[in-house]
N, C-alpha and C positions, 0 to 999 in steps of 0.2 A: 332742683335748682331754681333759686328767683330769677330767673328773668325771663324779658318778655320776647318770646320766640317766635310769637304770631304777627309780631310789630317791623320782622324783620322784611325784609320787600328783596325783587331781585332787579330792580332797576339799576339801567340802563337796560337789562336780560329782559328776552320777553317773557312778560308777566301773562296768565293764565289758570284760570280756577283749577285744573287740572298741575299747576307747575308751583311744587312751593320750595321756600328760602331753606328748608332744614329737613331733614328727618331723623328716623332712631338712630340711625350710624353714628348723626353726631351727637347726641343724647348718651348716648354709650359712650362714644372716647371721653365724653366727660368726665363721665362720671368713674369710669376707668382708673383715669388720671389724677383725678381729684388730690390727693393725698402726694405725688409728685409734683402737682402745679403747685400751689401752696407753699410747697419747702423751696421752691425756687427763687433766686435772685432777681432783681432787675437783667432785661436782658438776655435774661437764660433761658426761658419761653421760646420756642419757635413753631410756628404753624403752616403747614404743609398739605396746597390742594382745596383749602376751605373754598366751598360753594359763595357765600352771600356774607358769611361772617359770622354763622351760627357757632362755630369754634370760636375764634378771637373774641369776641366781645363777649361773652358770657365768660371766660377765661379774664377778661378784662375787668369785668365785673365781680368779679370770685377774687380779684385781688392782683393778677397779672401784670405787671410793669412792664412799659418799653416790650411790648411783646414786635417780633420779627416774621412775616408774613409772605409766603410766596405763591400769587395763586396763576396757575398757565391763560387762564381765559381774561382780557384786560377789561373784560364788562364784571366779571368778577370781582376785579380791584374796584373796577368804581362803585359796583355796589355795595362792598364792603366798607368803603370811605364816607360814602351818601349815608349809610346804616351808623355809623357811628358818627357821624355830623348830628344825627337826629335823636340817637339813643344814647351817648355815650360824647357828649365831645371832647372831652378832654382824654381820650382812650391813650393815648401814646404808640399809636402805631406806627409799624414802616414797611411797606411794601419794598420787596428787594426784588432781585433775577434771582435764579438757580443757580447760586455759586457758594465760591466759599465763605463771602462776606455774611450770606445766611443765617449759616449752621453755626461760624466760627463760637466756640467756647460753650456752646447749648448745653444744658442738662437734662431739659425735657422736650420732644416734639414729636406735638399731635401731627397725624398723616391721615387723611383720605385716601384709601389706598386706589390707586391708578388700573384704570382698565389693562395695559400695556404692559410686562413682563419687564420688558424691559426700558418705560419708563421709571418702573420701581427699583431695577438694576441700579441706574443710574443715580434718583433720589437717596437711596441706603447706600450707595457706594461715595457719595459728596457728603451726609452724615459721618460714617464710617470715618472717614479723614479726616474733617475737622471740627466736630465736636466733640466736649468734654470727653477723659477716659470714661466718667462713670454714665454720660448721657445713656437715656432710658428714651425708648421711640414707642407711643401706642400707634399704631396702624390699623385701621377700621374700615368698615365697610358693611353694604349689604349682601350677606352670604349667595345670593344668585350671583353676584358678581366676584367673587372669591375661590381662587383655587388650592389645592394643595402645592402647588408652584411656588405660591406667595410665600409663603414658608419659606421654603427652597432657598429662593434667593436672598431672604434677610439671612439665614444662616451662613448664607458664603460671607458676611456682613458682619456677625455678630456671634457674641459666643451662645448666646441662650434666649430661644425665641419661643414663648407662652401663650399656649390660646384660650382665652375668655371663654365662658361661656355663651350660649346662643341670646338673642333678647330683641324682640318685634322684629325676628329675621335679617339682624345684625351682628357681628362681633370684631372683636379687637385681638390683634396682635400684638405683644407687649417681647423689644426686642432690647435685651442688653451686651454691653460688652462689645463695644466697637474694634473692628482690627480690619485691615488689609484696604484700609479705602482706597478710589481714587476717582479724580475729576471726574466728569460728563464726555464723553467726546464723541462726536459723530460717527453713525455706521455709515457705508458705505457700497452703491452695489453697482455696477457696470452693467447696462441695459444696451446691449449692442443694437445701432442703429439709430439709437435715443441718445442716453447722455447717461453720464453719470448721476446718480441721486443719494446723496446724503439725508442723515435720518438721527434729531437726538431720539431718547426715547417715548418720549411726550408728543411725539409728532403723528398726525395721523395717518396708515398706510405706511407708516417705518421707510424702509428705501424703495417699496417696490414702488407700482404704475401700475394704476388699478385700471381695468378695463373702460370704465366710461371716457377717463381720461385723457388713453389709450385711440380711442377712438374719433372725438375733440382733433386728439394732433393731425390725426391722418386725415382729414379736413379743413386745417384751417388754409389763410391763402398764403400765396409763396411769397407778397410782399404785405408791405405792414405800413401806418404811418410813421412820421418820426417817436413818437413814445406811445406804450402799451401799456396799460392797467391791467395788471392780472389780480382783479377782487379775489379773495378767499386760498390765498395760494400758496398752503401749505407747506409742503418742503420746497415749492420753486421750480415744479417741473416745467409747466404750461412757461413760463417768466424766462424759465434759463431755455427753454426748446425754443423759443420765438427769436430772443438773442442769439441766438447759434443759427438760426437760421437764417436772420437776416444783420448781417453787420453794420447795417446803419439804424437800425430800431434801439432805443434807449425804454426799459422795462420797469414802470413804476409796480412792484410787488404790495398787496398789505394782506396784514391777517392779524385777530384778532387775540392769536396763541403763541404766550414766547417761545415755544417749543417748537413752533411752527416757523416762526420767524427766525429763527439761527438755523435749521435747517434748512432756510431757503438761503438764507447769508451763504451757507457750505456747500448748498450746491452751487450756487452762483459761482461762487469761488472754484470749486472744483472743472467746472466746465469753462473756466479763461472767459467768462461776462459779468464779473463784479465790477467789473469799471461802469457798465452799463445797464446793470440792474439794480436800482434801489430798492431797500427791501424795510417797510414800515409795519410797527405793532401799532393797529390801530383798528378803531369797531365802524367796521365796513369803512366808509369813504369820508371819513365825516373831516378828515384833513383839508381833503379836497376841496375846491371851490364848486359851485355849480359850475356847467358848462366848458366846464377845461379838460374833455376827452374825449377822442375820437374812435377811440376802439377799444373794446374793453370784453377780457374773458371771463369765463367763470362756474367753478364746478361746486356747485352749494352741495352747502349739508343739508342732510333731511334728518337728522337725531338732535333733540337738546338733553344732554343726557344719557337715559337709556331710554328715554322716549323719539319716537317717531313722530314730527311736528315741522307742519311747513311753512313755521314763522319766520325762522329765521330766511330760509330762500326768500322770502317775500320781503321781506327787509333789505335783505340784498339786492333783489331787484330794482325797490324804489330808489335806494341811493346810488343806484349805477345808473339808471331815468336822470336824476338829480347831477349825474355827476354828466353826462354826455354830452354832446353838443348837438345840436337840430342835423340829424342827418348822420350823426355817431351809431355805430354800431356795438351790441351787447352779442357776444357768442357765448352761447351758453353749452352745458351740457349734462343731463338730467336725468334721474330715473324715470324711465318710461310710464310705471303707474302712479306719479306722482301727479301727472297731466298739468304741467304745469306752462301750456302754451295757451290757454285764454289767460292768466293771469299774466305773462308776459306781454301781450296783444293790450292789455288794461292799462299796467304801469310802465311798460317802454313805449310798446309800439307795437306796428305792422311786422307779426314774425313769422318767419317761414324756417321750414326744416331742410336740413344740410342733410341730415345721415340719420339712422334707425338700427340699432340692429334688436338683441333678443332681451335686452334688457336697457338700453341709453338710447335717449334720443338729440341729438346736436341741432341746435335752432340760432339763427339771426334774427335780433331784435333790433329794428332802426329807431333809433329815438326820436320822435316830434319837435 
């Protein structure tokens, strides 16, 4: 395929010699697809999961109209948008949510397929319902990342699900024959003591309460200011625990994954504090003004991908420095061999440690 794949960047995402905009997975759905992309309409394109935009715009390029784009991580969108500002402007793209307005009337869509079982549940069950009868899905990926499961579940999906051959430790899934769909809807799990936790499938750690997090609660303090920052806050544990626990604290939530973000909407909702927990898609604090918070929690990721990289924590860091107020505090809570208490000492401040146990360490970072 013409075009230029080396051109593509993953900005806003951090960028790294080590971290790039595409690989064979999507080189294969390509080319996969190639001969269904083509015969499609304006409109009838839909792409599902692209990293940087290695899917859409080379599909854009290849002839694709009005193609329809859904990707979870919203650094993703931007750098898809940036990438076709530069390579492509007139692409006719449109970033959507995960609903029906997506898929509605599809004939063809490329998928990335999803670490999560049942984020994929979920994706083929919103296909399955509302697009075309004859819609054809390739679904791809790198085979360490792939199971026999995956199958599994398009077939509760679809009447006839076809595997690719292998190709630079990639392959595709080509599923037709849609029947039995239906919407997205939150799981759900009762953590006695805790709270409820809702979970779409895209969301990371589904409904449980992972231990470090686990940990964080059973030390934070029993009052709070008037509003709470919970940066990175996944389905809304840390956000919805704070509000429950204190009835006059008001819970500004963000995170960067819609998946993440309507799982925090649901649990919020679930647990009687959506009056008082707002919950925003956004990349880290960049809403924010400087200086407009006083407390601020936060359980960073350490994977971009399937890599292990401690950029993005360190990026969270800065903009929660940036977002504080002189004498605001950062609770953090972290993998242990991450060592990531001189780094916080650099870009917050003066930090000291709350708790330790055999893998998480909880630290207060005072802001400058």
């Amino acid at each position: 395929m013409d075009f230029p794949f080396d051109a593509l960047r993953r900005r806003p995402d951090l960028e790294a010699p080590e971290l790039q905009a595409w690989d064979a997975a999507d080189l294969l759905l390509l080319d996969e697809s190639a001969d269904d992309r083509r015969q499609a309409g304006p409109g009838e394109l839909v792409v599902i999961g692209d990293g940087y935009g290695a899917l859409t715009l080379p599909a854009v390029s290849d002839g694709a109209q009005e193609v329809r784009v859904h990707q979870d991580a919203l650094t993703g969108e931007q750098a898809l948008a940036a990438n076709a500002a530069e390579l492509l402007p007139d692409a006719g793209v449109r970033s959507l949510d995960l609903d029906a307005d997506l898929v509605r009337g599809a004939r063809v869509v490329l998928l990335r397929l999803p670490r999560s079982l049942h984020a994929l549940e979920d994706i083929a069950g919103l296909i399955a319902a509302h697009a075309a009868p004859d819609a054809v899905v390739y679904a791809g990926g790198r085979i360490k990342h792939m199971t026999v499961a995956m199958n599994d579940v398009l077939r509760r999906f679809f009447d006839r699900v076809d595997v690719t051959h292998a190709r630079q430790k990639s392959r595709v899934l080509i599923a037709r024959g849609p029947h039995d769909g239906a919407d997205p809807r939150p799981r759900r799990q009762q953590h006695p003591g805790l709270l409820v936790v809702c979970a779409f499938g895209g969301a990371f750690a589904g409904t449980s309460v992972d231990i470090g997090t686990r940990l964080l609660l059973e030390h934070l303090p029993a009052a709070f200011p008037d509003e709470v920052v919970d940066l990175a806050c996944g389905t809304g544990v840390i956000g919805a625990f704070i509000a429950m626990r204190d009835a006059a604290a008001h819970v500004y939530a963000t995170d960067q994954s819609a998946a993440a973000v309507a799982s925090a909407r649901a649990t919020a909702d679930a647990n009687g504090v959506a009056e008082r927990m707002r919950v925003v898609r956004d990349d880290a604090l960049s809403s924010r003004p400087a200086d407009s918070a006083r407390f601020v929690t936060l359980n960073p990721p350490f994977h971009i991908g399937a890599a292990v990289h401690d950029g993005v924590a360190l990026r969270l860091f800065a903009d929660a420095a940036r977002v504080l107020q002189p004498g605001g505090e950062l609770w953090t809570v972290w993998n242990s061999p991450q060592r990531y208490r001189s780094a916080l000492e650099e870009l917050v401040g003066p930090t000291r440690q709350i708790a330790r146990n055999a893998k998480f360490t909880v630290t207060v970072s005072t802001a400058r």
